[in-house]
VOPAGU-2260 file (C-alpha; in pm, 1 decimal, decimal comma):
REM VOPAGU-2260
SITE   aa  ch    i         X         Y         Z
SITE  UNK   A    0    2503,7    1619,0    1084,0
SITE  UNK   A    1    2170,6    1511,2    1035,0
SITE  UNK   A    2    1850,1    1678,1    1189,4
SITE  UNK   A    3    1831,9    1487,4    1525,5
SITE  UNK   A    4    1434,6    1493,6    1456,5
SITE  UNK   A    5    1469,1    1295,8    1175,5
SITE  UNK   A    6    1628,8     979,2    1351,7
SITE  UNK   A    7    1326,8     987,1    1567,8
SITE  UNK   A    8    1042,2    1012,4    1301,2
SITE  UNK   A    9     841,4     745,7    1333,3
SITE  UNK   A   10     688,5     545,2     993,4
SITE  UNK   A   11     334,8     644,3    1103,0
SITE  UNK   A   12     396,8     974,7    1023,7
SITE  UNK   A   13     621,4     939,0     671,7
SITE  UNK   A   14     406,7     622,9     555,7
SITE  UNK   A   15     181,6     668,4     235,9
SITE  UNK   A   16    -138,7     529,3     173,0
SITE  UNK   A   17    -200,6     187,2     -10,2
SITE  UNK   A   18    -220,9     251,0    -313,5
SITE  UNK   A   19    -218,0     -54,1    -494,9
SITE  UNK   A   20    -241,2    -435,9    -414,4
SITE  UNK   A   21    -322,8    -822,8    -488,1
SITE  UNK   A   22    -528,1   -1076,3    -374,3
SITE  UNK   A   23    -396,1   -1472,2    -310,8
SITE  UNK   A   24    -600,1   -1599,2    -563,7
SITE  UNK   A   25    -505,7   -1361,7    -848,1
SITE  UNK   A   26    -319,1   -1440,9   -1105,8
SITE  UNK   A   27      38,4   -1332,7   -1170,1
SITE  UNK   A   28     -92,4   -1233,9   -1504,3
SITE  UNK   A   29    -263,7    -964,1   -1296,6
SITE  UNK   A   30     -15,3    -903,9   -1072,9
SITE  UNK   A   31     279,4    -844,4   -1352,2
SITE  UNK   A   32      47,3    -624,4   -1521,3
SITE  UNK   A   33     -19,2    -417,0   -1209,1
SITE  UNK   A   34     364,3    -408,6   -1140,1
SITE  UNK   A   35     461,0    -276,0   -1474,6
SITE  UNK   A   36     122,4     -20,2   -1504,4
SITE  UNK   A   37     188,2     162,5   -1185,2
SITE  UNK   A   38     581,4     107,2   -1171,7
SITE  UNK   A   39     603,9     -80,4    -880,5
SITE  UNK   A   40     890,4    -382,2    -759,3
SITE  UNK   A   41     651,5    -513,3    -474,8
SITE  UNK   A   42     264,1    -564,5    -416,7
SITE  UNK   A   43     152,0    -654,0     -78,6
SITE  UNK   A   44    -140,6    -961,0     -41,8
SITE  UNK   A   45    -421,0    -831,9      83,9
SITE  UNK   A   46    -718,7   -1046,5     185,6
SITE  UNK   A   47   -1042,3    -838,3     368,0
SITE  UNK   A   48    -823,8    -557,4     481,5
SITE  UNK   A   49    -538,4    -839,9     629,8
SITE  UNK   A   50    -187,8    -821,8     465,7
SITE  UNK   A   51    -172,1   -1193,0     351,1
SITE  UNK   A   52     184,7   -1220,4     220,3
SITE  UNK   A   53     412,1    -976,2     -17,0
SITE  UNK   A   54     462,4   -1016,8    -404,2
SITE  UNK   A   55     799,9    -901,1    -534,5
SITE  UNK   A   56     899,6    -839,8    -888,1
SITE  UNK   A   57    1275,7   -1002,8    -791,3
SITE  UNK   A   58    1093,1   -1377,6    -645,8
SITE  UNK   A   59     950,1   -1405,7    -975,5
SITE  UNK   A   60    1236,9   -1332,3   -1179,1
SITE  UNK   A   61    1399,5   -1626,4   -1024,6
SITE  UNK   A   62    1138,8   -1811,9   -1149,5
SITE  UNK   A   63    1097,5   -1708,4   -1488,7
SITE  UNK   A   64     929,3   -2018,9   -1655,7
SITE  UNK   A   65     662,3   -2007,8   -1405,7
SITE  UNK   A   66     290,4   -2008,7   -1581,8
SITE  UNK   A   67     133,7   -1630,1   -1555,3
SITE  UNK   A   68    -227,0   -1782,8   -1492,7
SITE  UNK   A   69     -97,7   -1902,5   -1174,6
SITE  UNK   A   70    -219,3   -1784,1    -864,0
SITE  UNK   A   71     -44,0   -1549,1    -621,7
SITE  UNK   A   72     -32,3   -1712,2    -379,7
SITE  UNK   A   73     180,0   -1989,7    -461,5
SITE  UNK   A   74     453,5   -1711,5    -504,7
SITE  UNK   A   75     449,7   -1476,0    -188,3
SITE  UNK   A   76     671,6   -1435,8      65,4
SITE  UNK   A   77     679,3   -1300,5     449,5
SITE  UNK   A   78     834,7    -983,1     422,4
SITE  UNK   A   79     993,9    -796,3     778,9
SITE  UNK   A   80     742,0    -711,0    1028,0
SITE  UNK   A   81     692,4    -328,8    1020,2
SITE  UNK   A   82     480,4    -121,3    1262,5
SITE  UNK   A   83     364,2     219,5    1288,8
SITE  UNK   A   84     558,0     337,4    1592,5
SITE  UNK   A   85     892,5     231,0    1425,9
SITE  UNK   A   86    1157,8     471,5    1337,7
SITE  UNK   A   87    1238,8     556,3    1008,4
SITE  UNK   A   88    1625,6     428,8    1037,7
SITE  UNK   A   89    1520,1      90,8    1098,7
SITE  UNK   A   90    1333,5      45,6     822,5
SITE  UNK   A   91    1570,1     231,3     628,6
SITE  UNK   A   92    1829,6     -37,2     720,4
SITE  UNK   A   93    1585,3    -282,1     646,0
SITE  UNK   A   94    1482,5    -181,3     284,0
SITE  UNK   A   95    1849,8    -205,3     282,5
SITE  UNK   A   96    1972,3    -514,4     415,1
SITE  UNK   A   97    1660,9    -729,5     262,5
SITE  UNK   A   98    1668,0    -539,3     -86,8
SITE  UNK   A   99    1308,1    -412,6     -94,4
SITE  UNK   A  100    1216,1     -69,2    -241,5
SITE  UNK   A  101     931,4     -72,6      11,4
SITE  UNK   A  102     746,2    -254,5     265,8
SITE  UNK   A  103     360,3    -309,6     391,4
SITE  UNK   A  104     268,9    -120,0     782,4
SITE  UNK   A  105      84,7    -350,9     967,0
SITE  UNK   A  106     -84,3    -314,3    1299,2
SITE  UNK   A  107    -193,5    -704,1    1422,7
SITE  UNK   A  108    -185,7    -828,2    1064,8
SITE  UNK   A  109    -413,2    -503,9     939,1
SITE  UNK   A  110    -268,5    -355,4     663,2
SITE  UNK   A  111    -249,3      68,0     765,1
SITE  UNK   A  112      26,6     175,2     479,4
SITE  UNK   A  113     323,7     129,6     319,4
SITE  UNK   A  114     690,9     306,0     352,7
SITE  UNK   A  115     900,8     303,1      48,1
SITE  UNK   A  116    1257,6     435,7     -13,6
SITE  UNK   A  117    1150,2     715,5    -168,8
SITE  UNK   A  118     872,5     849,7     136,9
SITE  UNK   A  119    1203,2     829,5     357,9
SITE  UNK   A  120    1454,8    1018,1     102,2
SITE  UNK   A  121    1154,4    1298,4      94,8
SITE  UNK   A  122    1194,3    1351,1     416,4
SITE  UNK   A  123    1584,6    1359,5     417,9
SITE  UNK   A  124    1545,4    1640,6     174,0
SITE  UNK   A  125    1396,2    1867,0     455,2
SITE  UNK   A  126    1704,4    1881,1     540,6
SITE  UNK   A  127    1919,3    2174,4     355,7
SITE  UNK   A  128    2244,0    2011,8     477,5
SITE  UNK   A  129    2203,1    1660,7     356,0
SITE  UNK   A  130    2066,4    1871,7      39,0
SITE  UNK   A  131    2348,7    2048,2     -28,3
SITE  UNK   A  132    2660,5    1713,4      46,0
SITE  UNK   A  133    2770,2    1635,4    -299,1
SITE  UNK   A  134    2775,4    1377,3    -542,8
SITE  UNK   A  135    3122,0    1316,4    -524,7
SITE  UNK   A  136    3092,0    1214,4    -178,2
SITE  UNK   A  137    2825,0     926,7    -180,7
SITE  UNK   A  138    2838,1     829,2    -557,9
SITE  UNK   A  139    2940,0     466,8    -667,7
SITE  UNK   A  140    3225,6     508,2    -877,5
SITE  UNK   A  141    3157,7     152,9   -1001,7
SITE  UNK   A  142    2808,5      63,3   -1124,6
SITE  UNK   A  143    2709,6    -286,3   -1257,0
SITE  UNK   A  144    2678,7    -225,9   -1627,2
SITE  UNK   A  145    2548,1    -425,2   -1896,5
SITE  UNK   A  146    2699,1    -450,7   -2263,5
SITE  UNK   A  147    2432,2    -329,1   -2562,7
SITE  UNK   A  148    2468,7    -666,3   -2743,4
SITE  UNK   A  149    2374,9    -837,3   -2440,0
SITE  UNK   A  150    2086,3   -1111,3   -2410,9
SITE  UNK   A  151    1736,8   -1029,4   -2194,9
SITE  UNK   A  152    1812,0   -1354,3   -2047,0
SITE  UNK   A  153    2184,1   -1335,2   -1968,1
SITE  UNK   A  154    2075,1    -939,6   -1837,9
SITE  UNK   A  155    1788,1   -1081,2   -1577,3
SITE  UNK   A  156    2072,9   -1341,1   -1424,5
SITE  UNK   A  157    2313,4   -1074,7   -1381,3
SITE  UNK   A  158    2047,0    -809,1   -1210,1
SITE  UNK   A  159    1980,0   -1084,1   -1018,4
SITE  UNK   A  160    2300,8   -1156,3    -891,5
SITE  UNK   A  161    2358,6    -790,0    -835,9
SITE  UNK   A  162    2019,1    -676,1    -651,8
SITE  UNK   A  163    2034,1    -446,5    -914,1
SITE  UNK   A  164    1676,7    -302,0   -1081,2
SITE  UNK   A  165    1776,8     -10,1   -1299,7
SITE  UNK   A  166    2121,1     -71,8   -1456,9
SITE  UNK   A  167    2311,3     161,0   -1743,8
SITE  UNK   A  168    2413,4     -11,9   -2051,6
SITE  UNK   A  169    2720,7     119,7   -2246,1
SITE  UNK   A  170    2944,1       5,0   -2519,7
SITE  UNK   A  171    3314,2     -65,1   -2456,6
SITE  UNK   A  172    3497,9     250,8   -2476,8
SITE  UNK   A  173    3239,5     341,6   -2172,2
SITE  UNK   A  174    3006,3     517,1   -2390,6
SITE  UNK   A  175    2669,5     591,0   -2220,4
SITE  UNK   A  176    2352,2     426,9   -2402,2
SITE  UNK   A  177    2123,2     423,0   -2145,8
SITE  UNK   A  178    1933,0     234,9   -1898,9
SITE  UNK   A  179    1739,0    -113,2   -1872,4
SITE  UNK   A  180    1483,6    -155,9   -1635,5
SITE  UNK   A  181    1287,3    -447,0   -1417,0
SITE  UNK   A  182     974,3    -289,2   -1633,9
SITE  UNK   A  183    1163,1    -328,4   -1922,2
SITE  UNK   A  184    1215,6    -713,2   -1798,1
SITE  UNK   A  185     869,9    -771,8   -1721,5
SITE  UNK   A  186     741,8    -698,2   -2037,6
SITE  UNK   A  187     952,0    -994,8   -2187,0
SITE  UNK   A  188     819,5   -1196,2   -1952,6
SITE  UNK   A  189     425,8   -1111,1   -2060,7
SITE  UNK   A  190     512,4   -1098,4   -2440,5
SITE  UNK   A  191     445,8   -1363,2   -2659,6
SITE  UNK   A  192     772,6   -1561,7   -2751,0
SITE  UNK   A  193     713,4   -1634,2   -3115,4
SITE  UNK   A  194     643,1   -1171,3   -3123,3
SITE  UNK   A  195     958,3   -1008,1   -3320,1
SITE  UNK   A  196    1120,2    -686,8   -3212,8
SITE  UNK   A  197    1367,4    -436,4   -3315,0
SITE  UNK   A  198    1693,8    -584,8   -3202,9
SITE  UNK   A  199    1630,1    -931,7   -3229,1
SITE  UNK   A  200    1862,1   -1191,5   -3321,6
SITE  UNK   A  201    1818,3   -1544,8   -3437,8
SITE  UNK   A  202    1944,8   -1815,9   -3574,3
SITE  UNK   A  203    1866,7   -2223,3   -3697,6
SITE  UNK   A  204    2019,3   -2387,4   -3406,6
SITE  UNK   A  205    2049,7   -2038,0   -3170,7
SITE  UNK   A  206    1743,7   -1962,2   -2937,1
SITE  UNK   A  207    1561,9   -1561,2   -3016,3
SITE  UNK   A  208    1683,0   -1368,2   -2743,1
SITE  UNK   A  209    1646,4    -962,9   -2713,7
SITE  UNK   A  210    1926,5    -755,1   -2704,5
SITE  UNK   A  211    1947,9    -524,2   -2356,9
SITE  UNK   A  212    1986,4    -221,8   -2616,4
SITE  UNK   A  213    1648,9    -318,2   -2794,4
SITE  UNK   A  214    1507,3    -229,4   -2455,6
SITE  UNK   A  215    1729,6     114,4   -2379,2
SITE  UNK   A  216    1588,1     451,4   -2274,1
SITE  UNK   A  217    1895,8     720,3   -2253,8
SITE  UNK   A  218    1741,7     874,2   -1890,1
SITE  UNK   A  219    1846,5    1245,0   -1800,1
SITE  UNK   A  220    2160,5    1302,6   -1629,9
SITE  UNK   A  221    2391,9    1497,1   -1368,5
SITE  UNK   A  222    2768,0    1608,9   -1366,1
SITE  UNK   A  223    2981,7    1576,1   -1089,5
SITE  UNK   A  224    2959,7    1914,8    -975,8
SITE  UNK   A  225    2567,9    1837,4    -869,8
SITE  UNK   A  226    2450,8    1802,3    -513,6
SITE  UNK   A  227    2214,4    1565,2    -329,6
SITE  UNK   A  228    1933,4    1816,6    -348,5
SITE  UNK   A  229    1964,4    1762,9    -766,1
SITE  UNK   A  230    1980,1    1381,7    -747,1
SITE  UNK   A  231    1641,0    1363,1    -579,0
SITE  UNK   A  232    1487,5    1643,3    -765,7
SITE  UNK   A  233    1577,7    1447,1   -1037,5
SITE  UNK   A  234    1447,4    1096,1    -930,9
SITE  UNK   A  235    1148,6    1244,8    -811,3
SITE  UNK   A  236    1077,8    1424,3   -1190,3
SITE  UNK   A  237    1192,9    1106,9   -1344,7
SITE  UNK   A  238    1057,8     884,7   -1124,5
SITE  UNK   A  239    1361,0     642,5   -1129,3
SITE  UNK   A  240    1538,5     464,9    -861,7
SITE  UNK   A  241    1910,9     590,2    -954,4
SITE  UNK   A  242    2083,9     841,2   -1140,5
SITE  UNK   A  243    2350,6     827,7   -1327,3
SITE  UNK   A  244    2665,9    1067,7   -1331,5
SITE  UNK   A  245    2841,0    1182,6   -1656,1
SITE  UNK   A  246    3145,7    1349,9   -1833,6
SITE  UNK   A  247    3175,6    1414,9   -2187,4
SITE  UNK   A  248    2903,0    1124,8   -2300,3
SITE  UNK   A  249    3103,2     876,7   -2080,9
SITE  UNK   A  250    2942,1     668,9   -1769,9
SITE  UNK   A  251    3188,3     794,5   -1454,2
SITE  UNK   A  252    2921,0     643,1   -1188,2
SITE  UNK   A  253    2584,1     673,3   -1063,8
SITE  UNK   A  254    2383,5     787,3    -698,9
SITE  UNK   A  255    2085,9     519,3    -618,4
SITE  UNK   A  256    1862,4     558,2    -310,6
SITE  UNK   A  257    2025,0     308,5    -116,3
SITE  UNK   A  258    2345,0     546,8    -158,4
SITE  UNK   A  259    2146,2     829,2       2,0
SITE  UNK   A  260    2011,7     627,3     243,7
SITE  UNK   A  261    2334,1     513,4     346,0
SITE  UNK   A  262    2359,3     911,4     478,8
SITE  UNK   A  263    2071,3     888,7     708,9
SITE  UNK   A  264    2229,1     522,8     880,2
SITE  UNK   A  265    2565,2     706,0     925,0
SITE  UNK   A  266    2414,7     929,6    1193,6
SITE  UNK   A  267    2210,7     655,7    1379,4
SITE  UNK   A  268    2372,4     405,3    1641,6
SITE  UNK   A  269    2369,0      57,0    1588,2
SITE  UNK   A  270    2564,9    -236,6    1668,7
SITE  UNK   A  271    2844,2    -303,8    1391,9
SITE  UNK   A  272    2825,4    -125,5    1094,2
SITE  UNK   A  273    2577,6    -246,3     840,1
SITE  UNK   A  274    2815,5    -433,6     509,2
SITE  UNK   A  275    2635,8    -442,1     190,2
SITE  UNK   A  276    2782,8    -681,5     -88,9
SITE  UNK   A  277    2682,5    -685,8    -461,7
SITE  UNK   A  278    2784,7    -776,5    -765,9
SITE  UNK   A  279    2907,3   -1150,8    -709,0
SITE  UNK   A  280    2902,8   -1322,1   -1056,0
SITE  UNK   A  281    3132,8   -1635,7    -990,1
SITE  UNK   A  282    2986,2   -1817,0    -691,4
SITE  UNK   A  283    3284,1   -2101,3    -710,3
SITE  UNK   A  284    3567,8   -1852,7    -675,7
SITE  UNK   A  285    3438,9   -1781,0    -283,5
SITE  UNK   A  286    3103,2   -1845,0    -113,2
SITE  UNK   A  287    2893,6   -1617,2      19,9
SITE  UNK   A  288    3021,3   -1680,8     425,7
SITE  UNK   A  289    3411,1   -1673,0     317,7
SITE  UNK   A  290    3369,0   -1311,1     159,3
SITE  UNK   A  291    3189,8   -1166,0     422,2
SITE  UNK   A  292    3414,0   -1327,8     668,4
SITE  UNK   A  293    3698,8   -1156,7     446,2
SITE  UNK   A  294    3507,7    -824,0     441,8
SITE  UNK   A  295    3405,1    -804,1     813,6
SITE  UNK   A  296    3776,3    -856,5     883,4
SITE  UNK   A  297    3883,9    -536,0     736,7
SITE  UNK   A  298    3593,7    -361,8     839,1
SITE  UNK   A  299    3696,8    -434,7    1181,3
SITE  UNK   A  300    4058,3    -372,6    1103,4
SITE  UNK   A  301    4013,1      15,8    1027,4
SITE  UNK   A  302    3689,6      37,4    1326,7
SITE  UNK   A  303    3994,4      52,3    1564,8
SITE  UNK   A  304    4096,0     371,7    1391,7
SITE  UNK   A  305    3724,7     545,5    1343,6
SITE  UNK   A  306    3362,9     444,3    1387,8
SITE  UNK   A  307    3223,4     274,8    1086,1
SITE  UNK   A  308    2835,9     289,3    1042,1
SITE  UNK   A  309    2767,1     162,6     652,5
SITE  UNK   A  310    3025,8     -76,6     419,6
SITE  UNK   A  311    2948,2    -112,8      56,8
SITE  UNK   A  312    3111,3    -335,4    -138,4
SITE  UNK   A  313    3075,1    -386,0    -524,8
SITE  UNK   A  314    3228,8    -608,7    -722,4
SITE  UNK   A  315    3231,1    -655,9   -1115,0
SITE  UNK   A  316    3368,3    -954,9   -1293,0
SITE  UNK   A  317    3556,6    -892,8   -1635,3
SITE  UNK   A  318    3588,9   -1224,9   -1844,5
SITE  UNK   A  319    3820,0   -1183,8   -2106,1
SITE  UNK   A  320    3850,8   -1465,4   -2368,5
SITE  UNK   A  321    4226,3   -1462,9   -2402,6
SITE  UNK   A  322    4330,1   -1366,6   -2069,8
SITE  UNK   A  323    4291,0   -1452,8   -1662,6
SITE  UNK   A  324    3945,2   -1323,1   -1523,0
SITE  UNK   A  325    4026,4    -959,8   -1388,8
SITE  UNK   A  326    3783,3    -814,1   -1087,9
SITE  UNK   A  327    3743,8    -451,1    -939,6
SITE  UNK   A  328    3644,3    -412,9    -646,9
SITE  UNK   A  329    3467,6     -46,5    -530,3
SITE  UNK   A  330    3464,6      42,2    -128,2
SITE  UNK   A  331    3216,3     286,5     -21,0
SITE  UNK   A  332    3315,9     323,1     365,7
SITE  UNK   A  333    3076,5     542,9     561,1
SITE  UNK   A  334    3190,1     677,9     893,1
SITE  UNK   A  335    3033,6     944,8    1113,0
SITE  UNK   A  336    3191,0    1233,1     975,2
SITE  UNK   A  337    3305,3    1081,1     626,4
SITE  UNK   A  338    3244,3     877,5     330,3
SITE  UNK   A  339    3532,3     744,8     179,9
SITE  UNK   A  340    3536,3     577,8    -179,1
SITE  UNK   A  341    3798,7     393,9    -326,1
SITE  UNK   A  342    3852,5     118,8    -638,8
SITE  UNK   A  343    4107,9    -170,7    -657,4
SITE  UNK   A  344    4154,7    -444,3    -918,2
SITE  UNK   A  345    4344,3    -759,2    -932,0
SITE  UNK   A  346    4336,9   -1098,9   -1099,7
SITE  UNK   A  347    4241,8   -1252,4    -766,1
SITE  UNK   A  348    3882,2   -1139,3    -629,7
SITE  UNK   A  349    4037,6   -1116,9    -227,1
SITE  UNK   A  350    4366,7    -938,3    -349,3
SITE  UNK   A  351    4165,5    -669,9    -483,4
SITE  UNK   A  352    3930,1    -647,4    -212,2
SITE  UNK   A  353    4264,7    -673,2      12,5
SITE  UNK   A  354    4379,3    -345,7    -138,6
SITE  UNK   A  355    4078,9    -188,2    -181,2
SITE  UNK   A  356    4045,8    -145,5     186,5
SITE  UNK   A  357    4397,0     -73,2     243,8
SITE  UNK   A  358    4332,1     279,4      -2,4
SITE  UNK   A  359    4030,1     342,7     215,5
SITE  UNK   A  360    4298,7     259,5     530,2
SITE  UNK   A  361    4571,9     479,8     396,5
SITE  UNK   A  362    4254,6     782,8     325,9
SITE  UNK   A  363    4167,8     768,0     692,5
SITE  UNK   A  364    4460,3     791,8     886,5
SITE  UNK   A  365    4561,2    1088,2     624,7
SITE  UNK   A  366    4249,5    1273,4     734,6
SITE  UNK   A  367    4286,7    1165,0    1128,2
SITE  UNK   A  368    4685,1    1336,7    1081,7
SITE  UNK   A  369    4505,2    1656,8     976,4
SITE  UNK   A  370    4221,3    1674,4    1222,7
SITE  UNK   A  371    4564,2    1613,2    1491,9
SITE  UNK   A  372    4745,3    1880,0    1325,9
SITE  UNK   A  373    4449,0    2135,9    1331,6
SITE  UNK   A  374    4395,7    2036,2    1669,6
């Protein structure tokens, strides 16, 4: 159970300073630069001390043949309103729902701070219980991966589709090779086309593209034996938004800081439980409204057996050249006493989702027969 104190903290008193920013009329020369110097997915616009609009590193990836000496501006967008007396679950649920790593505090348009992922999971860590859950418990079993042989371009679509901005790269017998980065995306899109780098490939009629594994860093990493408290030590020495879990060289699954703030929404009411989707490769095979319809049905199905406060649901597409397109699907169910994680695959993307939630059905009413027979 989490420190009743905590769900009442307001972001006044977790918020950090400003520390750094753009103006409209910079360029996104400027901009990209600061973003990559100071490690940063998101710049607020500031204009004489009024927060003008927010710059994030995922608007411009969309937009990747956009000229750098354009002007910010042109680019911004209206991020959630966020005010000092706040509490910090909201805006935890926020930096979760609309993907931001943090967010500007405003008081009537003035700009007072900013509250990041990271100023929140600080404060979690206060907290010797939520220090001490393990990693077994809240990790993704599933991560989006990339492939080493696999194109920048190809690489910025894909963490684009999946929200993702720090994904592993491994070869195909699961071998771990390390991590790619938004940084390490930015700086392709400042380099100078015609500039050659280890792990280029080319050909007459085949457009230069980088290789993902050109770009690797192998990061530290944690067993499954580790607890919470050693994930955000970690992050915090590394400075990186996820890390990844390991056995015997292979990638088994990884522990971001939406997956430990997913343990802070757990504990705090809200209406419905809060379903996160990623990992959608094939729009065609079902739009965006007909999975969630399918997901909130089977969230609802197993809310008549226990209260559900956080759904995550990850899905990763395998195309295979001489067989049907295969999909697994990864559940991460949180309840108020439990997180439950459990993997399906199938040929068809709603069969596997179908059974993925029927594992995570079968897990609960196991554990509601033993809290009956302790009882």
């Amino acid at each position: 159970m989490v420190n009743p104190d905590l769900l009442k903290r307001r972001v006044a008193d977790t918020m950090s300073k400003v520390r750094w920013s753009v103006g409209p009329m910079d360029t996104l020369s400027e901009a990209l630069g600061k973003m990559k110097k100071n490690d940063v997915q998101e710049l607020p616009v500031v204009e004489k001390g009024k927060l003008k609009g927010f710059l994030t590193f995922r608007t411009l990836a969309r937009r990747r043949k956009m000229p750098i000496t354009a002007q910010v501006r042109h680019f911004m967008i209206v991020p959630p309103k966020v005010g000092p007396n706040d509490t910090i679950p909201s805006i935890a649920e926020s930096l979760i729902n609309r993907d931001f790593t943090s967010l500007p505090v405003t008081h009537r348009s003035d700009l007072r701070g900013m509250i990041s992922r990271r100023d929140i999971i600080k404060e979690m860590m206060n907290d010797v219980r939520i220090r001490a859950i393990t990693v077994e418990t809240i990790m993704n079993f599933a991560p989006t991966t990339l492939m080493g042989e696999m194109g920048v371009k190809k690489a910025l679509n894909m963490m684009d589709l999946t929200r993702e901005t720090y994904v592993p790269i491994i070869e195909e017998t699961g071998k771990f090779l390390g991590v790619v980065s938004a940084s390490d995306m930015m700086s392709c899109l400042t380099t100078p086309p015609n500039k050659m780098h280890t792990g280029d490939f080319h050909g007459e009629k085949v457009q230069r593209d980088r290789t993902v594994f050109s770009l690797a860093t192998l990061p530290n990493t944690l067993e499954m034996d580790a607890t919470l408290g050693n994930v955000t030590e970690l992050m915090m020495k590394d400075n990186v938004p996820t890390v990844f879990i390991t056995e015997v060289g292979k990638l088994i699954g990884s522990v971001s800081e939406v997956d430990i703030l997913e343990v802070l929404l757990r504990q705090n009411p809200r209406e419905g439980p809060l379903i996160q989707i990623a990992g959608v490769e094939d729009a065609k095979l079902m739009d965006a409204s007909e999975l969630n319809e399918a997901i909130t049905h089977h969230v609802k199905k197993i809310s008549k057996l226990v209260h559900v406060s956080a759904t995550t649901v990850r899905i990763r597409h395998h195309h295979h050249e001489r067989d049907d397109d295969k999909y697994t699907v990864n559940v991460k169910l949180t309840t108020t006493n439990e997180v439950y994680s459990r993997e399906a695959y199938d040929w068809g993307l709603e069969i596997a989702i179908g059974n993925a939630f029927e594992n995570i059905e079968k897990a609960v009413k196991k554990d509601m027969g033993k809290r009956k027979r302790n009882r």
